[in-house]
C-alpha positions as CSV (number, residue, x, y, z in Angstrom):
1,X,68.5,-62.8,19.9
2,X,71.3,-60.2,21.1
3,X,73.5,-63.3,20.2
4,X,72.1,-64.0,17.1
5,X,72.1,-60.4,16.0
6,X,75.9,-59.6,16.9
7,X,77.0,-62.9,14.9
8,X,75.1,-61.8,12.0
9,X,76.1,-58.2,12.1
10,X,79.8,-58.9,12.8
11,X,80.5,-61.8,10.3
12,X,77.9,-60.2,7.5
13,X,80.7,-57.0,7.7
14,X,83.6,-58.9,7.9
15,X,82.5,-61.2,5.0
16,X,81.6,-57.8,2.8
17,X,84.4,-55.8,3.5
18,X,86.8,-58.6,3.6
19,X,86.0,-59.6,0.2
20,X,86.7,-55.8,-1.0
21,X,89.6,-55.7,0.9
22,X,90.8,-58.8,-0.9
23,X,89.8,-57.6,-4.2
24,X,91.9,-54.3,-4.1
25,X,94.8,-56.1,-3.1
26,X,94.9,-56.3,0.2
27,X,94.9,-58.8,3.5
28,X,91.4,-59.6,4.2
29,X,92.4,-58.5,7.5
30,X,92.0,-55.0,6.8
31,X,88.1,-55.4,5.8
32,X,87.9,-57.3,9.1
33,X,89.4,-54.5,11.4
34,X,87.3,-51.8,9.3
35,X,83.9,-53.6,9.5
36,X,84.4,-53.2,13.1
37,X,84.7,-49.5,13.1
38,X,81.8,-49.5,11.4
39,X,79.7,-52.0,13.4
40,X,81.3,-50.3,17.1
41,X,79.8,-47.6,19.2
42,X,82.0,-44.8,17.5
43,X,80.7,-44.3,14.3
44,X,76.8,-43.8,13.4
45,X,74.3,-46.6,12.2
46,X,73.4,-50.1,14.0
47,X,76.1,-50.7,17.3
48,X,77.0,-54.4,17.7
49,X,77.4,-56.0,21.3
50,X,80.9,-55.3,21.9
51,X,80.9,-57.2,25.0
52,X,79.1,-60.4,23.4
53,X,81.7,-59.8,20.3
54,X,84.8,-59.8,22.4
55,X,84.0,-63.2,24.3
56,X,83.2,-64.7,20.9
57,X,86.6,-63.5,19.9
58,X,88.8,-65.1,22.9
59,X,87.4,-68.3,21.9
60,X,88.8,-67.8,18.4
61,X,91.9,-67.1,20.4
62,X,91.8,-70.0,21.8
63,X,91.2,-72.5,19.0
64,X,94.1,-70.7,17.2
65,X,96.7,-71.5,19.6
66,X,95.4,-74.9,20.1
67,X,96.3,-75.7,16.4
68,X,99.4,-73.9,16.5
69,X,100.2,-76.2,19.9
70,X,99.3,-79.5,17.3
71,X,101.5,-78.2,15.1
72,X,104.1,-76.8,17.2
73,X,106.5,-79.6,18.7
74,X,108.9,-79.6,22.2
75,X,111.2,-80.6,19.7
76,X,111.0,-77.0,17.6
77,X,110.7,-75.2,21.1
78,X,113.7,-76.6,22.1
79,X,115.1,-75.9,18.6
80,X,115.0,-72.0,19.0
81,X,115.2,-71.7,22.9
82,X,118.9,-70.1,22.1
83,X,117.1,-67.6,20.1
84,X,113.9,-67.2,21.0
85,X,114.8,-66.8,24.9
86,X,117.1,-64.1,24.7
87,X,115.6,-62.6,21.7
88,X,112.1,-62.2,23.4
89,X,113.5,-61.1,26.6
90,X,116.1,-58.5,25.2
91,X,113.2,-57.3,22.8
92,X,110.5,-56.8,25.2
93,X,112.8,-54.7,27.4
94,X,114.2,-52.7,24.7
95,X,110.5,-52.0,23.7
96,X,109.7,-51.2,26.9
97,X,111.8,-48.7,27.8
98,X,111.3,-46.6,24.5
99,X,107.3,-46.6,25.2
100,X,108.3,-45.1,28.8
101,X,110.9,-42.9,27.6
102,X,108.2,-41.7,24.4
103,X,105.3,-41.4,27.2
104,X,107.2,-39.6,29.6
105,X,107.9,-37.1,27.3
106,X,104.6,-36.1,27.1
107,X,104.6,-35.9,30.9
108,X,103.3,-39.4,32.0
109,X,104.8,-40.8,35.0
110,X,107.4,-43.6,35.0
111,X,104.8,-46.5,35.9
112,X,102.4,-45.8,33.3
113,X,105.2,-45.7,31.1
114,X,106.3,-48.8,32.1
115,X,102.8,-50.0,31.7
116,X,102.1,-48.6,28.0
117,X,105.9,-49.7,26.3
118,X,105.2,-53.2,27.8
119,X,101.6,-52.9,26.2
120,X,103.9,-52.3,22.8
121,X,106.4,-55.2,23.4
122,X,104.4,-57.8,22.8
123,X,103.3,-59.1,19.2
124,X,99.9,-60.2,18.4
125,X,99.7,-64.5,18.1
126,X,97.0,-64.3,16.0
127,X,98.2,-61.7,13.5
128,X,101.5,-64.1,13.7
129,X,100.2,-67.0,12.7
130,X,97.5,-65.5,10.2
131,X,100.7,-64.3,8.1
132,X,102.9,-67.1,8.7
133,X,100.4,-69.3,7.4
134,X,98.8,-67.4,4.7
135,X,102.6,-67.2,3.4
136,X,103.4,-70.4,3.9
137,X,106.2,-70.1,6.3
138,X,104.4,-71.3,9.8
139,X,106.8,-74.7,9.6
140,X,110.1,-73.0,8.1
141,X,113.0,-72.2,10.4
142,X,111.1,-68.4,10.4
143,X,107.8,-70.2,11.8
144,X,109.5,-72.0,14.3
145,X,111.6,-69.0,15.5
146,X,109.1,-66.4,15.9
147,X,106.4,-68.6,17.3
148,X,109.0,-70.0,20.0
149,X,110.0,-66.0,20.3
150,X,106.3,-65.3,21.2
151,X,105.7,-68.5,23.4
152,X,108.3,-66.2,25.4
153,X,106.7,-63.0,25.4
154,X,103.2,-64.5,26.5
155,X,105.3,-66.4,29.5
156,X,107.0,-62.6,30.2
157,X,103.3,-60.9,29.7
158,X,102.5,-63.7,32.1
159,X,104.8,-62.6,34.7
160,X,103.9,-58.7,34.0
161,X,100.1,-59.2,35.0
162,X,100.7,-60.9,38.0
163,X,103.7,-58.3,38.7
164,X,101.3,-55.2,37.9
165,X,98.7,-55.0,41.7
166,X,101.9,-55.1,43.3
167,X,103.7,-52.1,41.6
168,X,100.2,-50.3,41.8
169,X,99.9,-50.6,45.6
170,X,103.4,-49.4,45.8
171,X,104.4,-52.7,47.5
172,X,107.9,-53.7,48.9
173,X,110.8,-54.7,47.0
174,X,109.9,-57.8,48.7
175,X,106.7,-58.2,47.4
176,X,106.8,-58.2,44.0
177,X,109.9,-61.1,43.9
178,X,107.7,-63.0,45.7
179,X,105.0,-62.6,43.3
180,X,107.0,-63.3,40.6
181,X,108.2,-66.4,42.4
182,X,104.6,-67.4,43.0
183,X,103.7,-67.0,39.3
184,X,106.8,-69.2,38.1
185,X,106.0,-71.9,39.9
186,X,102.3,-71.6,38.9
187,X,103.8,-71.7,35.1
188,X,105.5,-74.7,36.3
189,X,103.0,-76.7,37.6
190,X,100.7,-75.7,34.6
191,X,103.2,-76.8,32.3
192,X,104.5,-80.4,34.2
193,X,100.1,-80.6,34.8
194,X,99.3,-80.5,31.1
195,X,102.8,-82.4,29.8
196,X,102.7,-84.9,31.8
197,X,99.1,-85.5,33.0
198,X,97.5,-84.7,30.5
199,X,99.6,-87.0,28.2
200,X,98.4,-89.7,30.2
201,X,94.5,-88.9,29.8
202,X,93.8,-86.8,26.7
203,X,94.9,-89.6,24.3
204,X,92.9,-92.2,26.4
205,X,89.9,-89.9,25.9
206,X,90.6,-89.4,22.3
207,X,91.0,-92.8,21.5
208,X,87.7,-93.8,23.1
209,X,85.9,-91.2,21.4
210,X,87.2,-92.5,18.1
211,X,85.9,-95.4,18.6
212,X,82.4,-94.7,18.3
213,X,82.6,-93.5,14.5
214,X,81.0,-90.3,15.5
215,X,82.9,-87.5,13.7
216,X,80.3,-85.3,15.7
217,X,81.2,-86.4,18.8
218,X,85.4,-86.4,17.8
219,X,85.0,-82.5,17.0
220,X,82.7,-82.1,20.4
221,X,85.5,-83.8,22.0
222,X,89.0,-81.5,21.1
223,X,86.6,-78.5,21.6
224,X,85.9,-79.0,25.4
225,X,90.0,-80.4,25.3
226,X,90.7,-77.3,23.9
227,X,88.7,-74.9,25.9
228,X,88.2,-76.5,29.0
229,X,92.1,-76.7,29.7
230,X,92.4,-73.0,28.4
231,X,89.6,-71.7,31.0
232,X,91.6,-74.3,33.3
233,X,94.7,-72.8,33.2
234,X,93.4,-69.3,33.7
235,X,90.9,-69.9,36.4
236,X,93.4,-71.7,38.7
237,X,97.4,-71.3,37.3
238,X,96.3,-67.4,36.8
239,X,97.9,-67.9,33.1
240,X,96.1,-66.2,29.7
241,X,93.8,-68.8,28.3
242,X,96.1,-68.7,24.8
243,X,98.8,-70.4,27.1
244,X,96.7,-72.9,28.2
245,X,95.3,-73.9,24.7
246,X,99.2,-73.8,22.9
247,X,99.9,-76.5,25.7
248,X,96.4,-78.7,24.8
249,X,97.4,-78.9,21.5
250,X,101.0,-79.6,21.9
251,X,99.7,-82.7,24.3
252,X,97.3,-83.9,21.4
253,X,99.9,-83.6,19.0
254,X,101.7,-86.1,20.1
255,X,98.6,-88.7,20.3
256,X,97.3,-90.7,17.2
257,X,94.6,-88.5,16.5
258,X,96.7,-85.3,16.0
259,X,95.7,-84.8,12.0
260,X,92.3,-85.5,12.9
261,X,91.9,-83.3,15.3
262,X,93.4,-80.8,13.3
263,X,91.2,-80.7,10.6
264,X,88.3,-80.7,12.8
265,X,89.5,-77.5,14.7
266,X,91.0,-75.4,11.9
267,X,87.4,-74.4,10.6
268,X,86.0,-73.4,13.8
269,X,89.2,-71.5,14.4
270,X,89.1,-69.5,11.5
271,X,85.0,-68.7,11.9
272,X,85.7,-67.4,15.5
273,X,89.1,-65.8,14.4
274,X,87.5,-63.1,12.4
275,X,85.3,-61.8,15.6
276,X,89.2,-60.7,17.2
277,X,90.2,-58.3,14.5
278,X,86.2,-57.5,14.1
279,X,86.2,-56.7,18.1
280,X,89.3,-54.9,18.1
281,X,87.9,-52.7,15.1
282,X,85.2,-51.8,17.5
283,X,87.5,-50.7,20.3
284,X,88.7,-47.4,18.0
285,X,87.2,-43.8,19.0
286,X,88.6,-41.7,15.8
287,X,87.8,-38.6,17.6
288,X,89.5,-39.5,20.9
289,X,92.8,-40.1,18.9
290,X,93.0,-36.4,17.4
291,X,93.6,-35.3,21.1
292,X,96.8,-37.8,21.5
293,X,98.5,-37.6,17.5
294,X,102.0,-37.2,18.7
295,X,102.0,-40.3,21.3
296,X,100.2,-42.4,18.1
297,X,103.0,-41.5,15.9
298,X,105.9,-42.6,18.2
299,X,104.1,-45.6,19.0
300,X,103.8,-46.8,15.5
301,X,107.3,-45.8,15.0
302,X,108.5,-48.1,18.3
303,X,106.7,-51.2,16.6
304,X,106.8,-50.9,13.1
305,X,110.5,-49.5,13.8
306,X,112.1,-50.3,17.0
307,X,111.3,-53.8,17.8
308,X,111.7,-55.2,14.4
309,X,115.1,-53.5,14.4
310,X,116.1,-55.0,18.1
311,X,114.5,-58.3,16.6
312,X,117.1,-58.1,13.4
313,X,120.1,-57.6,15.3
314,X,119.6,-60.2,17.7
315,X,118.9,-63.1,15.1
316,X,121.6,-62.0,13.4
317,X,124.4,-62.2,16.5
318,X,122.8,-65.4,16.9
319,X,124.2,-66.4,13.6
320,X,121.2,-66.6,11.5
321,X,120.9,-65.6,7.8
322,X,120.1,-62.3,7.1
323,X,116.7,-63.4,5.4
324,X,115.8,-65.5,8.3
325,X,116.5,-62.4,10.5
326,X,114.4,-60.1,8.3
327,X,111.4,-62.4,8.0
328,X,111.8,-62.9,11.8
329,X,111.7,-58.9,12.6
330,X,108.9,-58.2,10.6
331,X,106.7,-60.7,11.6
332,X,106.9,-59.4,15.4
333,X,106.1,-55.6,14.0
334,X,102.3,-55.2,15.2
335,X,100.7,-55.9,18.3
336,X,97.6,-57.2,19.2
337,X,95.4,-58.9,22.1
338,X,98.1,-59.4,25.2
339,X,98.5,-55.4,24.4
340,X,94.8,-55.1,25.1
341,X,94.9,-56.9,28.1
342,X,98.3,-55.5,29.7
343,X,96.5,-51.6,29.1
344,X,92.9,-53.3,30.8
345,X,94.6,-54.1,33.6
346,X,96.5,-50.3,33.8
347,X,93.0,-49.2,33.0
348,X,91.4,-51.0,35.8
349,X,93.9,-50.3,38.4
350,X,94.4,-46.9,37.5
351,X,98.2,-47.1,36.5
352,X,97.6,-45.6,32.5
353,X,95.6,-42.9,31.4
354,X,92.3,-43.2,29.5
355,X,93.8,-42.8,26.0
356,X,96.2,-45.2,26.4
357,X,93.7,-47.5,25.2
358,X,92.9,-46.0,22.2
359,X,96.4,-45.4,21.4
360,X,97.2,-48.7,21.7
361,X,94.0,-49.8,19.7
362,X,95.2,-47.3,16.9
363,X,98.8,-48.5,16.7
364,X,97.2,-52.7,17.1
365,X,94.7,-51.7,13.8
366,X,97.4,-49.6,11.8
367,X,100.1,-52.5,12.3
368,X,98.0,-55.6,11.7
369,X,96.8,-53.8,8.7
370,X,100.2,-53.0,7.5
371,X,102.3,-55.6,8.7
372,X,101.1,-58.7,5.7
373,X,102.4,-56.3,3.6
374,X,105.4,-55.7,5.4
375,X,106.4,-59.0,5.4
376,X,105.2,-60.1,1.6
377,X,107.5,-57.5,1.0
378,X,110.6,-59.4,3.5
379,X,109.4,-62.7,1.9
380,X,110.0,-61.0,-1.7
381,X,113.6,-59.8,-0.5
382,X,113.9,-63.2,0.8
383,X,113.2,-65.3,-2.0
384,X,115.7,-63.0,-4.3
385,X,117.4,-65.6,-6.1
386,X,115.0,-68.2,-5.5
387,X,113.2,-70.6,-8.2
388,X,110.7,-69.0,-9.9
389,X,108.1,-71.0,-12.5
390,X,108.9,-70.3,-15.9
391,X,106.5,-72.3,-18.5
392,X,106.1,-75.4,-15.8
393,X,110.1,-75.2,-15.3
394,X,111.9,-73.4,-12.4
395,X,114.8,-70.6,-12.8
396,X,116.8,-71.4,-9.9
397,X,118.4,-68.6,-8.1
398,X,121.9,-68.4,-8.0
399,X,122.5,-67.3,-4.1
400,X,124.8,-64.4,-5.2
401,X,121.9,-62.3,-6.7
402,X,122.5,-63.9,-10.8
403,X,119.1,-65.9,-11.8
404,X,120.4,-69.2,-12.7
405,X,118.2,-71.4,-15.0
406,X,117.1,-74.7,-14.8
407,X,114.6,-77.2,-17.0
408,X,113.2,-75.3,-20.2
409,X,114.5,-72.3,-20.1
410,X,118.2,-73.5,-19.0
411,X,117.4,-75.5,-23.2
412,X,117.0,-72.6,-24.5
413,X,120.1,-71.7,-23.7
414,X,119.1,-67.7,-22.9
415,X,121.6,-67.6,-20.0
416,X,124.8,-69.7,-19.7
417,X,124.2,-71.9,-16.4
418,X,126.9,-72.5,-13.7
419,X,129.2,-75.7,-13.5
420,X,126.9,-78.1,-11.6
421,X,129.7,-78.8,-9.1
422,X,129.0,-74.8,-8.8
423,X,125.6,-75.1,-8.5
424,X,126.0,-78.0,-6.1
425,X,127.9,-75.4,-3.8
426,X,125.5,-72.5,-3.6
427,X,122.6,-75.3,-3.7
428,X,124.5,-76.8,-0.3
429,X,124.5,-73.4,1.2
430,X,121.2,-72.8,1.0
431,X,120.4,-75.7,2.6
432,X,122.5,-75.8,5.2
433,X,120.9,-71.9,5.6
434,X,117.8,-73.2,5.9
435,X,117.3,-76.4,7.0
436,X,120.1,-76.6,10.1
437,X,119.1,-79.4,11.7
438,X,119.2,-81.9,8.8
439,X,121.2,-84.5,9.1
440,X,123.2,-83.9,5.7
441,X,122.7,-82.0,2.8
442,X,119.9,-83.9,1.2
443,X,116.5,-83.0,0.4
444,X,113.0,-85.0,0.0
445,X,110.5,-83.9,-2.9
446,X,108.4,-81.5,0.3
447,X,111.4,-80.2,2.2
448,X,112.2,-78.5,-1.9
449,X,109.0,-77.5,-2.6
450,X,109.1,-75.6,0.7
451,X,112.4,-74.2,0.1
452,X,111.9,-73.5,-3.8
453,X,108.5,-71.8,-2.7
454,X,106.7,-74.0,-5.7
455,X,104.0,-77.0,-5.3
456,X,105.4,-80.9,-5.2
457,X,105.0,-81.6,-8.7
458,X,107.2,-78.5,-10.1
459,X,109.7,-79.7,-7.0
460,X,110.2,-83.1,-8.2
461,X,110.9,-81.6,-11.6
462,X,113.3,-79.4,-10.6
463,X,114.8,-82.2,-8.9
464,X,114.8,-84.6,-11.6
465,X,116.3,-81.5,-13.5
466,X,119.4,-80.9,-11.2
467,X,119.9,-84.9,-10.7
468,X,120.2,-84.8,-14.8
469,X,123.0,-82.0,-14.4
470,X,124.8,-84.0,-11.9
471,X,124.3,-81.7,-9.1
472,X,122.2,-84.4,-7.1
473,X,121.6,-88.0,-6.9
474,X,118.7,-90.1,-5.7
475,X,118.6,-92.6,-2.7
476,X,117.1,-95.4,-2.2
477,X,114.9,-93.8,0.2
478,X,114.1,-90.8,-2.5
479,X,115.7,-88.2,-0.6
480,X,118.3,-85.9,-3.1
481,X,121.6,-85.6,-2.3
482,X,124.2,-82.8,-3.1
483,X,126.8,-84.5,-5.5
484,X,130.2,-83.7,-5.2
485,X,130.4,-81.2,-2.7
């Protein structure tokens, strides 16, 4: 019943004050992280089983990496490895050191530091990949970036637990390189395990499922894929179980069955997805926090600030736009459950103080509640110039700030409309901006819904629109091309 009871308590409040938190405007994540609050041990009135809750949570974890594994190819990894690599590494260390340089202000001692700026270096997956998708942009050159940039800091969180006993005991120099050793070549045999072995046996086992007919027994199937090499991975590479999962799915994504499995695992995924931010909610002690204000503040201000700003820089010395960059550096600006885990482990071997906890709970619950809006806000700058729906028609942005306008509204004759060899340029540019790999500067009917932020129908209008001013021309193969540029 216990069971029973903390399901119904924790998904009745997230249901309620979701809704209300949707209604006034805001991420349903916010009612999420609030009816845990209210359902934890901190605040008066019935106390869910935290314990129970948090275990229901990881598997929500779990399922969510999974499908961003299925929908997350090598090919995209090795895509953004240039960026992503560097970025993530330079990022986390930058991070780092201003959470021990904030801490040991207030007179903490150089390992806890350590400890607690590592805890704020690392960005929340699930937060991630809840805004990435709710705007759309989880398969856009921003998706790809800052989920390869995260793959990273999991793999350097990795190293960090395994790295942690060792600088605890006060081992030798020695020691910890050869811990680090160990756990690279755990990494490695995890990932050439699952790539390569498991691309071998996991379709087989897919494909013979499917063959029964049983949609019951498919579903039954990518769950025990998807959790039993997560539990795997953590029980004998030493890896988080969110690791394990993102490689799962990446091996069924490359079978037959990938959309199927897919749409069996996104609703289970999404059910178990609330119980994270609902166990997180439940994690906050308001009254603990008033002792520790100043540490909160510059913790907030080192990821809603400092990382964000590292992560801006370094996408744009890689050459990236500036909207690309800015879209990349907000999404990274909260943190979440590997910043749980990194302060357990201090906890639990005595390396952080007690509040460090409850600081980093505070600045996880005040970040993932602002950080949708941070980036709606990024998307907004992002999209300046962009096509916007006017009476079923689109205004096309011109790229230098002027709103250009296409379809109705460019009959009308209300503004006067570029030369479409013009238009041709700025619509090249923005292509090339956004769509680097593509082989030319042509576009399908998806690739400009995506870009124009519109649905498929108003994208083939616009189109049509742009192929009637002479700034593109069908193929055979109904891709668009850029005329004349």
């Amino acid at each position: 019943m216990n069971l029973v009871f903390t399901l119904t308590s924790t998904l009745g409040a997230a249901l309620v004050l979701g809704y209300l938190a949707r209604r006034l405007g805001w991420s349903p994540i916010v009612g999420y992280l609030v009816s845990g609050v209210l359902v934890g041990p901190h605040t008066p009135g019935f106390v869910a089983n935290g314990h129970l809750a948090e275990q229901l949570a990881e598997i929500g974890v779990i399922l969510l990496m999974f499908g961003v594994g299925l929908q997350f190819h090598v090919e995209h990894l090795v895509a953004v490895w240039r960026v992503a690599v560097p970025g993530a590494i330079v990022q986390s260390l930058i991070a780092t050191g201003l959470g021990a340089l904030v801490v040991r202000l207030f007179g903490w001692d150089w390992t806890a530091g350590l400890v607690f700026g590592a805890a704020l270096s690392v960005a929340s997956t699930v937060v991630l990949v809840r805004v990435l998708t709710d705007s759309g942009d989880l398969h856009s050159p921003t998706g790809r970036i800052a989920v390869g940039w995260l793959v990273v800091e999991d793999l350097f969180t990795v190293v960090l637990l395994v790295v942690l006993p060792a600088v605890a005991s006060q081992s030798t120099h020695g020691h910890v390189l050869s811990a680090v050793a160990v756990t690279l070549l755990k990494l490695c045999g995890l990932v050439a395990l699952i790539l390569v072995a498991g691309q071998r046996v996991i379709p087989q086992v897919l494909t013979l499922v499917s063959k029964t007919g049983s949609r019951e027994l498919f579903t039954l199937a990518v769950l025990v894929i998807a959790l039993s090499l997560a539990v795997g991975s953590a029980a004998v590479f030493g890896v988080s179980m969110a690791l394990g999962a993102f490689l799962a799915g990446m091996v069924v994504a490359r079978t037959p069955h990938s959309l199927q499995a897919a749409s069996e695992a996104m609703p289970m995924r999404d059910a178990f997805a609330v119980l994270f931010f609902v166990s997180v909610g439940m994690l906050l002690d308001p009254r603990e926090l008033m002792t520790s204000a100043g540490i909160v503040l510059a913790a907030l201000a080192i990821v809603l600030v400092g990382k964000p700003l590292a992560a801006l820089i370094i996408v744009r010395l890689m050459r990236y736009p500036l909207s690309v960059a800015a879209a990349v550096a907000v999404s990274l600006a909260q943190i979440g459950e590997f910043s749980f885990i990194l302060v357990g482990v201090g906890r639990r071997l005595d390396v952080v103080p007690i509040v460090a906890t409850q600081i980093v709970v505070a600045a996880a619950i005040v970040s993932v509640v602002v950080n949708p809006t941070l980036y709606t806000i990024a998307s907004a700058v992002k999209r300046e110039g962009d096509p916007m729906k006017v009476k079923g028609r689109l205004m096309f942005g011109a790229l230098a700030g002027t709103l250009m306008t296409l379809g109705g509204f460019m009959s009308a004759r209300q503004v006067t409309r570029p030369a479409p060899r013009r238009l041709g340029q700025m619509l090249s540019q923005r292509i090339s901006a956004e769509y680097r790999e593509m082989p030319g500067l042509c576009l399908t009917t998806t690739q400009a819904a995506r870009l124009f932020g519109v649905n498929l129908p108003t994208a083939d209008d616009v189109l049509r629109d742009l192929e009637r001013e002479g700034v593109l021309r069908s193929t055979a193969d109904g891709r668009f091309v850029v005329a004349g540029v």
